[in-house]
Every structure is written in structure tokens, then in C-alpha cells.
C-alpha positions as CSV (number, residue, x, y, z in Angstrom):
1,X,156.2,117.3,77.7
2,X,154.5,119.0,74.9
3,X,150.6,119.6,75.0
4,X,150.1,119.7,71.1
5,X,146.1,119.9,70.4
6,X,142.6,118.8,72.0
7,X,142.0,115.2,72.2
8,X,138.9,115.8,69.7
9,X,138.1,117.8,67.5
10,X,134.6,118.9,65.5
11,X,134.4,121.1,62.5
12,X,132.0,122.1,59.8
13,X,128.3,122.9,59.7
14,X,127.3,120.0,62.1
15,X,130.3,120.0,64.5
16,X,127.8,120.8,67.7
17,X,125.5,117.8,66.6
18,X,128.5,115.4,66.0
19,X,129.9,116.2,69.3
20,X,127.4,115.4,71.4
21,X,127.7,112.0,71.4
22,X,130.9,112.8,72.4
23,X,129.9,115.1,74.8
24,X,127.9,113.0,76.6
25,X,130.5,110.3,77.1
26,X,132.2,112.1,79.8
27,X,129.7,113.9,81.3
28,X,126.4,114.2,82.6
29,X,126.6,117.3,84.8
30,X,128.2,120.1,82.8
31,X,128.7,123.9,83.8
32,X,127.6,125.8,80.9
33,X,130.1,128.8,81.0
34,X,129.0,132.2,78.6
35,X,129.2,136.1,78.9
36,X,128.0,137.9,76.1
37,X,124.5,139.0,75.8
38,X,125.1,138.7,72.0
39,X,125.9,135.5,72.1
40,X,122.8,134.2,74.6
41,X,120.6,132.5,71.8
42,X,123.1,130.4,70.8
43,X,123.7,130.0,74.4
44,X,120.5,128.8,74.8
45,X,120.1,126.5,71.9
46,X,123.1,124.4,73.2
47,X,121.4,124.1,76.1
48,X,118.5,123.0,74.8
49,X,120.1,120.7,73.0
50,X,121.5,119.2,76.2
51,X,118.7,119.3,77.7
52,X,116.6,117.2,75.7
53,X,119.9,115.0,75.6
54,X,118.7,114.4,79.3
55,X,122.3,115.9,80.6
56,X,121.7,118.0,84.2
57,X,122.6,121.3,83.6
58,X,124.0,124.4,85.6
59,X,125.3,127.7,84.1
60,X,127.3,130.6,85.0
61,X,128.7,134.0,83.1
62,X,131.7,136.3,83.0
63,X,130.7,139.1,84.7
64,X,134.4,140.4,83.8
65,X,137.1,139.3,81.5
66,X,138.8,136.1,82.9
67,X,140.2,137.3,86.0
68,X,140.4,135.4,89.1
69,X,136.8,137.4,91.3
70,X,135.3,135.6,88.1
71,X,137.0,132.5,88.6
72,X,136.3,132.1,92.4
73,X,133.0,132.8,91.9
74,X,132.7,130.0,89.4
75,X,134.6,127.4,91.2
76,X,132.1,128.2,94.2
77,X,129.2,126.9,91.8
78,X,130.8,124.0,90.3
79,X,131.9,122.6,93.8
80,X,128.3,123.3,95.3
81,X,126.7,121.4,91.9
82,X,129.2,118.8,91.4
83,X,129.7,119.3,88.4
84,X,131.8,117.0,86.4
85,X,133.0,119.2,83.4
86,X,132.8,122.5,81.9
87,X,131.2,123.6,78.1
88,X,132.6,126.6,77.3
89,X,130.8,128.5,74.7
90,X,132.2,132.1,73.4
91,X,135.2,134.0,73.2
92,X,138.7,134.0,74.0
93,X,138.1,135.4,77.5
94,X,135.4,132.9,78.3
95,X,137.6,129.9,77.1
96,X,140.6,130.9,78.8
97,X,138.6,130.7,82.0
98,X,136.6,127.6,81.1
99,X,139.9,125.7,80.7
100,X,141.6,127.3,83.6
101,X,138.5,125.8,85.9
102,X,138.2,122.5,84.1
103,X,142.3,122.2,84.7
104,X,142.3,123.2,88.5
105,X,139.4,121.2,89.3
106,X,140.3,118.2,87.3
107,X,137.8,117.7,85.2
108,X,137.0,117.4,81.3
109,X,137.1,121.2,79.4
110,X,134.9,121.6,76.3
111,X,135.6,124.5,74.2
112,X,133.0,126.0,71.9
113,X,134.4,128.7,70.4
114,X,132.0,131.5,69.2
115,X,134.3,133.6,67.1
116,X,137.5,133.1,65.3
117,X,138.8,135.3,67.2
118,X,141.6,133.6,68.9
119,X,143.0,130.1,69.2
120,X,142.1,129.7,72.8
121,X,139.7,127.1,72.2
122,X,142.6,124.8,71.2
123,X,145.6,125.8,73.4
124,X,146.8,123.9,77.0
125,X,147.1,128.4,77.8
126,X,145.3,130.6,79.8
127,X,145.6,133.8,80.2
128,X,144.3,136.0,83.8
129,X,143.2,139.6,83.2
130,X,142.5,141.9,86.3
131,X,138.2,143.1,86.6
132,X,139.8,146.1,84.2
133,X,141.1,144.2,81.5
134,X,144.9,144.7,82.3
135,X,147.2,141.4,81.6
136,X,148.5,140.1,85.0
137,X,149.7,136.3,83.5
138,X,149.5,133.4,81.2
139,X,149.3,130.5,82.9
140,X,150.4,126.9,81.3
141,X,147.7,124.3,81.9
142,X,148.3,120.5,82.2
143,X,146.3,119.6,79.1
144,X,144.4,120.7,75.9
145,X,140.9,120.8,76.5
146,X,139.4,117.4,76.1
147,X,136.6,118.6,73.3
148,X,136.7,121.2,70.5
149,X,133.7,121.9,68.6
150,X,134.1,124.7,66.0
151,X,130.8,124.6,64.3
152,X,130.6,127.3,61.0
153,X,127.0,127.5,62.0
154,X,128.0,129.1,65.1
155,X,130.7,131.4,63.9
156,X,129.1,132.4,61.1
157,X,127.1,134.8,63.4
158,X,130.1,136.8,65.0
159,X,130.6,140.2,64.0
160,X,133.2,140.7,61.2
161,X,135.5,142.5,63.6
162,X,136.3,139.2,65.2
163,X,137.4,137.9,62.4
164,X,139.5,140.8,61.7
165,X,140.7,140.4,64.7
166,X,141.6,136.9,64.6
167,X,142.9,137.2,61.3
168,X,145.7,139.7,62.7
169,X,146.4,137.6,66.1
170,X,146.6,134.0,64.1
171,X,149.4,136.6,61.8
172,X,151.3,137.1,64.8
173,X,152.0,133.4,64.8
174,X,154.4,133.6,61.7
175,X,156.0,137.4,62.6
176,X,157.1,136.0,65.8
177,X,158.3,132.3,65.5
178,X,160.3,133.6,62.4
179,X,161.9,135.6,64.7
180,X,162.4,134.0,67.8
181,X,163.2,130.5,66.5
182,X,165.1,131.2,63.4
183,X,168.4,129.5,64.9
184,X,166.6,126.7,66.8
185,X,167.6,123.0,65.5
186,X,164.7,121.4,66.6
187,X,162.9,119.7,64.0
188,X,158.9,119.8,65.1
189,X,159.7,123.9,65.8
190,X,161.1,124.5,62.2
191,X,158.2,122.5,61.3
192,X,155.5,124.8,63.4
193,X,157.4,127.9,62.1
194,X,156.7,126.5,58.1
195,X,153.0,126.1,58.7
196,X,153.0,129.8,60.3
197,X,154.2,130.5,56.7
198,X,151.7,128.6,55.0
199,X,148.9,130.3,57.4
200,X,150.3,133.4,56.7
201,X,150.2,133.4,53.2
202,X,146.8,131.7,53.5
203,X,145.7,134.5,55.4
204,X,147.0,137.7,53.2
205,X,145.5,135.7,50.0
206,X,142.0,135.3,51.1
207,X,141.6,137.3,54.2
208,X,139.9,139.9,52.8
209,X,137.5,137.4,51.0
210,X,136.8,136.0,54.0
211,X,135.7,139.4,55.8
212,X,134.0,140.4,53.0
213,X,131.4,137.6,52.7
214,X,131.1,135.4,55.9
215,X,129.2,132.2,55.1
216,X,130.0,128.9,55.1
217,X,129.4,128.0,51.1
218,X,132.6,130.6,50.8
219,X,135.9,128.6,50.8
220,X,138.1,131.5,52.2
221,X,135.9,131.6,54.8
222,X,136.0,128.8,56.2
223,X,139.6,128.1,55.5
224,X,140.5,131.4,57.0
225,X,138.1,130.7,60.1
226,X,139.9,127.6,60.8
227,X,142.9,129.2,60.2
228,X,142.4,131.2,63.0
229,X,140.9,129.1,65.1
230,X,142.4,125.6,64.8
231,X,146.0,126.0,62.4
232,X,147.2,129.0,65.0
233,X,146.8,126.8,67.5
234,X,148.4,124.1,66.2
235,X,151.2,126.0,65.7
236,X,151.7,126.9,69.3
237,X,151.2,123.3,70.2
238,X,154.0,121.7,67.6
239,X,156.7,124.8,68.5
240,X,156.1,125.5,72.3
241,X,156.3,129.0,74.1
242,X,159.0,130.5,71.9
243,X,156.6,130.0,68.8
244,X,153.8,131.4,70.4
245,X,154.7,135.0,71.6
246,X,157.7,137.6,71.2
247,X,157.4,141.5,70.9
248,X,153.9,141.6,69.3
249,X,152.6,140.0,72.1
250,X,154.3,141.8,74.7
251,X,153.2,145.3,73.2
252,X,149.7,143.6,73.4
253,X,150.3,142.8,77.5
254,X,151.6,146.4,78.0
255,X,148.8,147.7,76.5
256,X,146.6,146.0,77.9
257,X,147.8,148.6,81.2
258,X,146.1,151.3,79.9
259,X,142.6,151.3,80.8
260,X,140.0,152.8,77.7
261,X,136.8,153.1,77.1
262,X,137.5,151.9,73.4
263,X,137.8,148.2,74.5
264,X,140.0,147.1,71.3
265,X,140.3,143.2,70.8
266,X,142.5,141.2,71.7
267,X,144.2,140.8,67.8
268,X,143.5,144.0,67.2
269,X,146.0,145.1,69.7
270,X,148.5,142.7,68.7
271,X,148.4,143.5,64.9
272,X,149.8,146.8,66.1
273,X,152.3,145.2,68.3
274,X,152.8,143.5,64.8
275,X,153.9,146.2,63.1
276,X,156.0,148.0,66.7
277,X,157.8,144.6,66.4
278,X,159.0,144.8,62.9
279,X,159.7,148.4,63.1
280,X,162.2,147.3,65.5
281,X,163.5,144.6,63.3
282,X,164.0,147.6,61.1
283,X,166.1,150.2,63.2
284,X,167.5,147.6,65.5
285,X,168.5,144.2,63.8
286,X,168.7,145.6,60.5
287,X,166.0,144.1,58.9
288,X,166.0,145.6,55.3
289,X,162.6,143.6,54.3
290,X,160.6,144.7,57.6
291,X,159.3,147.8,56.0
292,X,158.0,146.2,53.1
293,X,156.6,143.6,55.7
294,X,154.9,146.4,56.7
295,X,153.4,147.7,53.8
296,X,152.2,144.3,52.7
297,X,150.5,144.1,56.5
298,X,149.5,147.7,56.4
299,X,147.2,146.8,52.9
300,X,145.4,144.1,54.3
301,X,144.9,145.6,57.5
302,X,143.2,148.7,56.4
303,X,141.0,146.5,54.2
304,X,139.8,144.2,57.6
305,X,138.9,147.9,59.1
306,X,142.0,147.3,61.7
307,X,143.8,149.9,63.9
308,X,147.2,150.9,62.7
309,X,148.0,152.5,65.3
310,X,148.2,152.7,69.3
311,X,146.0,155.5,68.9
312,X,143.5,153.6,66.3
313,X,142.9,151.9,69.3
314,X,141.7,154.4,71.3
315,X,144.8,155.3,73.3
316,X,146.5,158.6,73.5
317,X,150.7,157.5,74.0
318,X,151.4,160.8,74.8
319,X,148.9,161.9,77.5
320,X,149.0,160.3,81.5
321,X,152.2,158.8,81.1
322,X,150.9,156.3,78.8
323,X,154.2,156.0,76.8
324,X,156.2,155.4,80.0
325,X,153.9,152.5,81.0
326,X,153.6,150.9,77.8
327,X,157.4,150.5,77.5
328,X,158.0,149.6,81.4
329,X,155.7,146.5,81.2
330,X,156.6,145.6,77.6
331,X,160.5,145.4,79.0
332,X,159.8,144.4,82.1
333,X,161.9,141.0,83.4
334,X,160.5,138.0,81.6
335,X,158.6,139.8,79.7
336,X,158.5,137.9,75.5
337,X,160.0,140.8,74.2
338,X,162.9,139.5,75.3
339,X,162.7,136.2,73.0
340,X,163.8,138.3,70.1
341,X,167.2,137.5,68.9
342,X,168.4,140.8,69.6
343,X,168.5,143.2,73.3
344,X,166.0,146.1,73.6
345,X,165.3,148.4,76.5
346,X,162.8,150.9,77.3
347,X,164.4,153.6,75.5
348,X,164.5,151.9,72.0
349,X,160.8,150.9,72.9
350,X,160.1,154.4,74.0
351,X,161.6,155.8,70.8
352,X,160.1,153.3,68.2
353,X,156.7,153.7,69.2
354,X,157.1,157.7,69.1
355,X,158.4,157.6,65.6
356,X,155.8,155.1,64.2
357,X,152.5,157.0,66.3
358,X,153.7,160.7,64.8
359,X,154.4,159.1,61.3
360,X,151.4,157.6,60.8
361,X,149.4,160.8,62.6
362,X,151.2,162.8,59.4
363,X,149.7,160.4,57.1
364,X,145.9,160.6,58.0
């Protein structure tokens, strides 16, 4: 069984009023689920908006990323209230555990994605963080949340570093189904990895545009925000697990490990992965194009302001036995890195990620 997109799906500059028709068709006592302080206006305008709609409301935050402390806490007030579905509204984290809840429970999720950060508002995926941040799991849901509503109006208001950010995850979509599916005859994956091509392209060509001036009148924009938001998912959906994740990804779990201060994004971690990975295409599958991959990756990134490094995001490798954790989670058994197409272990890992941090150090 393939779980390919949400049932239904709002876009453009009056997605959140089209929707709620919608909305209210399969549900009249929503959990409104949020986190961010910078985010609580437009919070409370959708709940305004229900309000008047004459829905009976209950709400609840993150007080962490999605972890399960969160997630028990939540179910507590959604049993107590009765509710029959759950809206929600912000980032990756928060829609990760609104659509875990909504599938456990069994009933209807809403996403409302505040960013273009990540694809989560589309995907049947979520994935469980410990209070700290670290990765512990993703976990495969039974469907794709019932409602999407990605209104521009909304996501104009994001900081530009979640677009960046999303920009370099919804990347990751082509770098590693290329990779990991190259040799697989199935026709909807080849299919899923051409689009990741298209998106990629898409991306490189008017990221930068996109960053640069964020409203909804600018057609990079909005085709990059969708991009990000909707296409990456799609992806994921048509091709399965092997087209969503492989050593970028990975990296991004293991470094997840190492708790900071920094607090880098989620696709700001795996746009370095992004770079690890093809470094190892490089010195261990002979990849004679991955380094000008690189360089093509390495303009546009420092154009979107995003780290190049482990250590542009805020993490020494070579202090507390950082290095050593990095590599032992990245390779650990059934980890994605292991979806490439050829074998590495902890010390080609180990010795890729010294090479690329000093070089880059020499460079600055």
C-alpha cells in the first residue's frame, strides 16, 4: 500500500478561507495544536475564524520538539475533550506530532503548515525527537493527513531561514533517490525520481529569487514555496521510503545526537549531510561529477545564508567525542545510509567528514 498525498488540498492566497468549508465537514471539536510564540497571531486568527464558524474549540502547544512527554500530554487533553480531529498549525515538528495523534487516535489530521520548511504537512511520516532534540524514530502512519491548507498569506510571514531551510531539505529529495533508486525497475519510482529533477532544477534556478523577495505577487516564490512544501512531498509519496532518505538524512539523525545551543534547522542540517553524501560518492563510488555537484550546491547555498559545514552549524566534530558519535549513529544497523548502492562503515564516515570540516576551515 502506498500513501501518496492528503486527500485535500488548499493553496494560494485564500487556501485557509476555502478550507473551511471543508474543515467543518468532518469536524466540530478540533484540537488546535501550535508552539511558537512567533507564530501565535496567526494562531489566533485561525481560531477566530473557527470560532465565529461556531466550531468548539480546545488548544494545546509543544512545549518540546515532537517527542512522546509532548505527545502523552496531548492525547490526555484530546481524550478528556473529545475531540474529533486535530488542526495543526506551524512547523515541521508541530505537524509531525499533529499527525502522529490524529493517526493513533483515529481521527481526521489537518495540516497547516506555517513555513516551507519541510514537507511534513503532506507526508503519511512522523518523525519522534527526545525533550533534547535528538532523533530516536520515524514512524510510518496509516494515512496522509485528511486536510492541507498551505495558504501564501500565511507563509509569507516566516522568516527567510525557513525557506532556506526548506529549500535545502526539499534538494535532498533528488541527491538521494538518484542514488538509492538508480537501478530500481519500478515505473511510478523512476517517475518520483524525474520530478526530484525537475524540483531540483526548479530550485537552483529561482531559489535565490525566492529568498530574496518573499511575497506572493513573486512567481519564484511561490513556485519554490510549493516546491518545498507540496512537490517534495509528493515525491516521497509516488517513490516510497527508498526515495525519501539515504546518507543526507542519516547525517541529519546522527547529528541530531549532539545537543547545541545553536539549534540549526532541520534542512539546514541535511544540506550538509548533502554535501557529506556526495563527498562520499566522490572517494567511494567514484563519482567524477560529485564535486562539481558540489560546487553548484556550495553557490546557492552560501547565497540562502546556509551552513556548509558541521561546524556552520554550531558543532565542534572534534571536541567531546562528537566525531565518534556522529559516525556510530549515522552507521548504525538500519540506519538509510545504508540505501546507498555502495557499503560504508564508520571509518570511511569518520574520515570523510574530517577531510571535508578541515578543508573548508582552510578556506574561510
Amino acid at each position: 500500500m502506498q500513501l501518496i498525498s492528503p486527500e485535500k488540498i488548499f493553496r494560494g492566497n485564500d487556501a485557509w478561507k476555502n478550507a473551511l468549508p471543508e474543515i467543518k465537514k468532518i469536524s466540530k471539536r478540533p484540537l488546535l495544536l501550535g508552539r511558537s510564540l512567533s507564530t501565535k497571531n496567526i494562531r489566533l486568527k485561525i481560531f477566530k475564524d473557527l470560532q465565529e464558524d461556531d466550531f468548539h474549540l480546545f488548544t494545546s502547544n509543544l512545549q518540546f520538539d515532537c517527542c512522546y512527554e509532548d505527545l502523552e500530554r496531548i492525547e490526555s487533553t484530546i481524550l478528556q475533550n473529545n475531540c474529533d480531529s486535530i488542526i495543526a498549525i506551524g512547523g515541521g515538528k508541530v505537524l509531525d506530532a499533529g499527525k502522529f495523534l490524529a493517526d493513533f487516535l483515529s481521527i481526521p489530521a489537518i495540516t497547516i503548515p506555517l513555513s516551507a520548511s519541510t514537507c511534513a504537512g503532506w507526508t503519511a511520516l512522523s518523525n519522534i525527537y527526545s525533550k533534547d532534540g535528538q532523533f530516536i524514530k520515524d514512524i510510518e502512519l496509516k494515512s496522509c493527513p485528511k486536510i492541507l491548507v498551505l495558504d501564501h498569506g500565511f507563509i509569507k510571514t516566516a522568516p527567510k531561514r525557513t525557506l532556506a531551510s526548506g529549500i535545502a531539505d526539499a534538494l535532498a529529495k533528488w541527491y538521494e533517490s538518484s542514488l538509492t533508486c538508480s537501478k530500481v525497475e519500478d515505473g511510478l519510482v523512476q517517475q518520483a525520481i524525474q520530478i526530484s529533477r525537475v524540483l531540483r532544477d526548479q530550485l537552483l534556478i529561482d531559489g535565490e529569487s525566492a529568498y530574496q523577495s518573499q511575497f506572493v505577487e513573486n512567481v519564484s516564490w511561490c513556485n519554490v514555496v510549493e516546491g518545498c512544501a507540496l512537490t517534495a512531498g509528493l515525491i516521497g509519496g509516488i517513490g516510497g521510503e527508498k526515495c525519501r532518505t539515504a546518507a543526507a538524512h542519516a547525517i541529519h539523525n546522527a547529528i541530531t545526537q549532539i545537543i547545541s545551543t545553536h539549534k540549526p534547522l532541520h534542512g539546514e542540517i541535511v544540506g550538509v549531510g548533502i554535501l557529506l553524501q556526495l563527498k562520499l560518492e566522490e572517494t567511494k563510488n567514484n563519482n567524477k561529477l560529485a564535486n562539481q555537484s558540489i560546487k553548484q550546491l556550495m553557490v546557492l547555498m552560501k547565497k540562502l545564508n546556509l551552513p556548509t559545514t558541521i561546524a556552520g552549524l554550531g558543532i565542534n566534530v572534534f571536541e567531546n567525542n562528537n566525531l565518534q558519535k556522529i559516525v556510530e549513529f549515522t552507521c548504525r544497523d538500519k540506519s538509510e545510509i545504508h540505501f546507498l548502492p555502495f557499503e560504508i562503515n564508520q571509518r570511511d564516515l569518520k574520515e570523510t567528514i574530517v577531510k571535508f570540516e578541515n578543508q573548508k576551515m582552510k578556506t574561510l
